[in-house]
N, C-alpha and C positions, 0 to 999 in steps of 0.2 A: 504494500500500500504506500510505500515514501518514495521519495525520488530516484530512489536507485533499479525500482521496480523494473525490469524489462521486457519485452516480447522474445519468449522464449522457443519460439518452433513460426512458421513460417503459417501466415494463415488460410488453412485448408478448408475450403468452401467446402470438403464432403466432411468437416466436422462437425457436430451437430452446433448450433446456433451461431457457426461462422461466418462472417461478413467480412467484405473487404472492404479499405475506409473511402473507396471510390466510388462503391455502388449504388446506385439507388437505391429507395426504401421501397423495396416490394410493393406490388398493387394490389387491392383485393377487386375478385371480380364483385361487379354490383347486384345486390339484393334488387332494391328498386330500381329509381333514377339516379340517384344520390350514394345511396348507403351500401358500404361493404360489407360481406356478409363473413365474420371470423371465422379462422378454421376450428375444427374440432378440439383437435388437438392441444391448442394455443392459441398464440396470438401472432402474428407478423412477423417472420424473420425468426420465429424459433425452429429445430428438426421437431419431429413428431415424436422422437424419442424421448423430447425436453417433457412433452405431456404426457407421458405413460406412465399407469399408478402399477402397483406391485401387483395388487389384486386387481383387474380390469374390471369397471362397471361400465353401464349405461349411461347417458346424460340422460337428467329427468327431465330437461328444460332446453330443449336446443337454443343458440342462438348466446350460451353463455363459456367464455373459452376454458379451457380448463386451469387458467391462473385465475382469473375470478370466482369458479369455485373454490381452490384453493383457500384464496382471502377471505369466503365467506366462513369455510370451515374451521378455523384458526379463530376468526373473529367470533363465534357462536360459541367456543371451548369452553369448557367447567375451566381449564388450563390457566385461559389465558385472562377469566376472571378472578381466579386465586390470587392473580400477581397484585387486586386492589388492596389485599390484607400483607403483602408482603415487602420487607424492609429494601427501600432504594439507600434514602442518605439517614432520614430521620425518622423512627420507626414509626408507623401507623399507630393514630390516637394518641400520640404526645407533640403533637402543635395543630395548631388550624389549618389546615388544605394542607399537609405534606405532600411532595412527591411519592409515589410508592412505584413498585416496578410494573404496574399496568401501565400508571400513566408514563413514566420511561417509554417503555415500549410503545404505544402511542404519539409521543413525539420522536421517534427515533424514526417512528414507519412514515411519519409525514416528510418528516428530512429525506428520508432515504425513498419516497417514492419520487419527489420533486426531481432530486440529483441524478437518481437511475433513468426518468424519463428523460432529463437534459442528454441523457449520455445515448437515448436509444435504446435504454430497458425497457421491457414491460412492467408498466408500472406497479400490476396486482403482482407481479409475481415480486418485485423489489419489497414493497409492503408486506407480500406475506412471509420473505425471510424475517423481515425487521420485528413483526407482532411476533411470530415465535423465536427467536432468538433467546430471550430469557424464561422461555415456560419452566425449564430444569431450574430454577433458581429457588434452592428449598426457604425452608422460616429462615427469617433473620440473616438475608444475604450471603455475606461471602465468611460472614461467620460461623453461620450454621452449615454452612459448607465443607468448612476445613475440620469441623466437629465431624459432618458424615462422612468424610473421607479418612476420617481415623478409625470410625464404627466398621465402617465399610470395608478393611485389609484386608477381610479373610477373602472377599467374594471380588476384588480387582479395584477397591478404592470408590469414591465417588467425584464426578464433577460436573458443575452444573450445565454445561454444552453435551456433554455425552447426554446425561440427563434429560435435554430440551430434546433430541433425535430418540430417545427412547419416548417418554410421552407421544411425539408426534408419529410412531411406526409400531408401540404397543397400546400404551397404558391409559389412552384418551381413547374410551370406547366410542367407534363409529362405524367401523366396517372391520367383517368376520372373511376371514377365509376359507374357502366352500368345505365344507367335511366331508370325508371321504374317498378325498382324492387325495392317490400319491404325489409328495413334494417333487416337485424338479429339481434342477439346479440350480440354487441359487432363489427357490420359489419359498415363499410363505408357509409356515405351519399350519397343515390344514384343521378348519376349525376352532383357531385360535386369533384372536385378538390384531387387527394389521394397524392400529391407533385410525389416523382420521386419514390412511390411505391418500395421502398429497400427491399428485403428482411429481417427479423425478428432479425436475427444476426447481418446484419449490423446496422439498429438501435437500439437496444441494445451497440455496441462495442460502437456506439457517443455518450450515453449517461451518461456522468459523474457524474451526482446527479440523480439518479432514486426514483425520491419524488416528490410531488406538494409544494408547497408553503408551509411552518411551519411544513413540513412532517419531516425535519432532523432528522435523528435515534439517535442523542445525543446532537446535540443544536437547538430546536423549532425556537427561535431567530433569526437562520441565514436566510443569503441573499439568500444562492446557492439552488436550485432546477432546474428543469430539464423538467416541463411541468404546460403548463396553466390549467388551470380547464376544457376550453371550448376543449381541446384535450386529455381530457384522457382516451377515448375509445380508439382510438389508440395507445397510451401507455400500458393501461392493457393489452391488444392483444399481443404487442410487448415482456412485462414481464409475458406473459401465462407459469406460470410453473417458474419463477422467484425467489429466497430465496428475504423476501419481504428485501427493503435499500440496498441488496449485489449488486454491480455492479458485472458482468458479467468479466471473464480472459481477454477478448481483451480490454475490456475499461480501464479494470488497467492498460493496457501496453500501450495505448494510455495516458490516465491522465501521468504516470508517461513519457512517453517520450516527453509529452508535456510539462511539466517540465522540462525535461534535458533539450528542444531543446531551451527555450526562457532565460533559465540563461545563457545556456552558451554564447549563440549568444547577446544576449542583453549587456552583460559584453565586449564580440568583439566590438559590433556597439561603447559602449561606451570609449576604449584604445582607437580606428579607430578615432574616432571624437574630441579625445582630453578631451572628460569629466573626464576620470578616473586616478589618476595618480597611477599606482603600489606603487609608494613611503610611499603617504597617509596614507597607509594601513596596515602600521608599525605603527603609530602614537597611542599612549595610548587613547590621545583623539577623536580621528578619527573612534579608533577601540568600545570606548563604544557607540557611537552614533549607528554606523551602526549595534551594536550587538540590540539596541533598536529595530530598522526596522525589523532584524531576526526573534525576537521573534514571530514578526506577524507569520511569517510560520513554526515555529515549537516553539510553545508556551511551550512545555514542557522542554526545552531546557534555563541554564542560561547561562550568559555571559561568563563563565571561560569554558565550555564547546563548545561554539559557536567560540572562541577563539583559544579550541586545532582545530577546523574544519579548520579554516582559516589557521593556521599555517600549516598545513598538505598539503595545497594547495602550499601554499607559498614557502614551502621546495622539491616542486616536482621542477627537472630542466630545465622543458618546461614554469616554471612559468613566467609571463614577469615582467622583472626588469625595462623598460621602454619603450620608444615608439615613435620615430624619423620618421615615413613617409618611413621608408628606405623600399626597395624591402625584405630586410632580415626581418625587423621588422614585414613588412606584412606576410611574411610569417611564422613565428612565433606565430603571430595570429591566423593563420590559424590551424598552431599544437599547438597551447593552446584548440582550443575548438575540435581539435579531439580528443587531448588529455582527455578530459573533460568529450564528448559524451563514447569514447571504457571506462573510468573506471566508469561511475554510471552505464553506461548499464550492463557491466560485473558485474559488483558489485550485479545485483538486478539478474542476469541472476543465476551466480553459488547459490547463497544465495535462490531462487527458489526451483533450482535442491535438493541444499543439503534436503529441508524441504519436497519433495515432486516425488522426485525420477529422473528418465531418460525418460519415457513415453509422448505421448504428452498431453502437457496441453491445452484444450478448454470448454470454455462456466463457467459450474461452478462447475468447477472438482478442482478449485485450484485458490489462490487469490496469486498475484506477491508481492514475500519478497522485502524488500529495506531497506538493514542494516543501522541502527542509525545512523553511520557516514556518510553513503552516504548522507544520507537525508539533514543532520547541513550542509553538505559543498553544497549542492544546497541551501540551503535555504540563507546561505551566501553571495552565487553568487546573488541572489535573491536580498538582501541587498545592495549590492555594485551599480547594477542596478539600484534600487530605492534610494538611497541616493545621485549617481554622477552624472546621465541623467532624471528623472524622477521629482525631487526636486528642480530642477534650476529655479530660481525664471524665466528665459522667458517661462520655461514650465508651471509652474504658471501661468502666466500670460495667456497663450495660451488658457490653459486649462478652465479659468475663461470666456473666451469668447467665448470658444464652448458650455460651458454649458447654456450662454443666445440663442443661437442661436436656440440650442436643444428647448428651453422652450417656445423662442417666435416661430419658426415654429408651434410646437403642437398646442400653441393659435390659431393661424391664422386658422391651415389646419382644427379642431374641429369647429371653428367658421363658417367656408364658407366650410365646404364639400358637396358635394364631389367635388366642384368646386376648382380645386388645385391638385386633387389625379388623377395617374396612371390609366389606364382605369380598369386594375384587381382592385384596391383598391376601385374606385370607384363603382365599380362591387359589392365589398364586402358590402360597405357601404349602396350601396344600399337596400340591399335586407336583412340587418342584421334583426334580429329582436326586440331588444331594444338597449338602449342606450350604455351597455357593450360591447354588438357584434359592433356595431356601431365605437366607440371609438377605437376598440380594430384595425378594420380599416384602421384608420388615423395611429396607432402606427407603425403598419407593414410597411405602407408607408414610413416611416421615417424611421424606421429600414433598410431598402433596401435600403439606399442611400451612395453613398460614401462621402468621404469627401468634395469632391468637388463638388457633385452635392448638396448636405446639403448647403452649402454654398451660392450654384448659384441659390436653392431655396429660401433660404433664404432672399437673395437680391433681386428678383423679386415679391416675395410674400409681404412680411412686410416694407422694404426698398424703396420698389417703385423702383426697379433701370430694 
């Protein structure tokens, strides 16, 4: 996704959703007088393979492509309504209107359908990476994360992008796989669970690390991957025809506008709340600390560099000088982060075009540029988030006691299951076949809870209350 990004293999029209940047934008022949009539399949300039579900159905409604179904089904999710009870920056029910990770997802999908159509994507399919991108995001974020991924060792760990492609290809009931017929290769467990059956492109666009576990294409060590072991027949299906590690054009424009959408918003939540003080942020002292935090997201990057970013920010005249509650002030805020979203998007948008023409761009015709500077000055924002709202010792605090919550739940619901578990979980549990599929179980269960039902389990289960 940054500037170093290149076209790596020469682009081959018999690849599925390849385009050359000279071409023109396909025609559709006319319905009426006027009106083109979509293909089945998809939308314009996608292969037929980009719409192919694992399980094949019928259209019940012709006339709707198979990325608009997608976006309906995503957006209709038990999934993807969890995420209103689930922790973004500041947990749900402790301020007025927080972010939580629906509304994330939400503005990440609006960002990312804007930028994928600028670029030639279809836009329901950019949208419906971006609404599931975080469905795997268990209670209480990325802390109750690193809590289920310690629960998690015996059965290959947890994380929450694996997580998001198991929901969306098991554990979000909507379509069954026929019983009674033997599997193929690479085919669906018959009679069993296929989640909400996306088409091929749309789970490709959600998936952000397309690896298993220690697969990373340049750090083995890392945490990020994208699928369990026990799911990757639907994965390889998914990446049929895939350049192996490359994410796919609409997940770059997802990844990257999920980036824009939570620095700049998270940076709002925190002026809003009083965490942040614009003033700070001048301070020599102030400024090495938080260039420390930067480095996490763009490690190539030193302090005297991360520095001109900030100041660049700093010196735009929508930048906030301070922050009084006032009716101006808020709105202020509200053009700082528009300000924010129209320059990385444009930024990644022209910087695109210039490397790769006017044509449209889909599938794996072309990987999304994102100039250096863009990058330092999100990743700044990035920093200012984590050091003024994230780092306060009652987040600490909070955080320290979601993670026992996470740890003593898993003991209990491992100990006494399936007695505890959801009748699907218990469903699962039942019928696993050793102690991995078993375990693996109780995770999901806990993965699927909000904050506050984590909680209210919590307190009935282990607590006695």
């Amino acid at each position: 996704m940054d500037d170093t990004a290149h076209r790596s293999a020469p682009n081959d029209p018999s690849q599925p959703g390849a385009s050359r940047p000279d071409a023109p934008q396909p025609v559709a022949p006319p319905r009426a007088a006027s009106r083109p009539v979509p293909p089945r399949h998809g939308a314009w300039g996608y292969d037929p393979s980009a719409g192919a579900r694992w399980v094949p159905e019928p259209d019940k409604r012709p006339g709707r492509t198979a990325f608009q179904r997608d976006r309906a089904r995503v957006l209709h999710s038990a999934a993807l309504r969890r995420l209103a009870g689930t922790t973004q920056v500041v947990a749900p029910m402790r301020s007025d209107f927080p972010r939580t990770r629906l509304t994330h997802s939400l503005e990440c999908a609006q960002v990312g359908r804007e930028l994928g159509a600028s670029l030639g994507c279809d836009p329901d399919l950019v949208e419906t990476g971006c609404l599931a991108h975080d469905l795997g995001h268990p209670p209480f974020g990325h802390t109750g994360e690193e809590a289920l991924d310690q629960a998690a060792a015996a059965c290959g760990g947890f994380e929450g992008n694996a997580q998001s492609l198991r929901i969306l290809t098991r554990l979000e009931p909507k379509r069954f796989a026929p019983a009674g017929e033997p599997p193929a290769r690479l085919a669906p467990w018959p009679g069993r669970s296929v989640g909400l059956n996306l088409s091929r492109a749309a789970l490709d666009a959600a998936t952000k690390y397309p690896w298993a576990r220690g697969g990373h294409p340049t750090d083995p060590a890392s945490t990020k991957y994208g699928v369990y072991a026990d799911d990757l027949p639907v994965f390889r299906w998914l990446r049929s025809g895939a350049p192996a590690d490359r994410k796919c054009f609409e997940a770059t424009v997802m990844d990257w506008s999920d980036d824009v959408a939570y620095s700049t918003h998270d940076v709002e939540d925190g002026l809003q709340a009083g965490h942040i003080d614009p003033a700070a942020l001048r301070s020599a002292e102030e400024r090495t600390e938080l260039f420390k935090i930067a480095e996490r997201y763009a490690g190539d990057a030193g302090a005297e560099e991360l520095g001109e970013a900030l100041d660049r920010l700093q010196g735009q005249e929508w930048w906030p000088r301070g922050y009084d509650g006032s009716a101006r002030a808020r709105a202020g805020l509200k053009d700082l982060t528009s300000q924010l979203i129209g320059r990385f998007c444009l930024a990644a948008e022209q910087a695109t075009r210039a490397r790769y023409g006017p044509g449209p761009l889909t599938r794996y015709a072309a990987e999304l540029v994102v100039p250096r500077e863009v990058r330092l000055e999100c990743a700044v924002l990035k920093a200012v988030a984590v050091r003024y709202v994230m780092q306060r010792d009652e987040q600490a605090q909070l955080r320290s006691r979601q993670r026992i919550v996470i740890a003593e739940l898993a003991d209990r619901l491992i100990a006494t299951a399936p007695h505890g578990l959801d009748p699907v979980f218990a469903a699962l549990h039942e019928d696993a076949d050793d102690d991995r599929a078993a375990l693996r179980a109780v995770i999901d269960q806990i993965a699927t809870l909000t904050d506050a039902s984590a909680l209210a389990l919590h307190a009935r289960l282990v607590e006695g209350r």
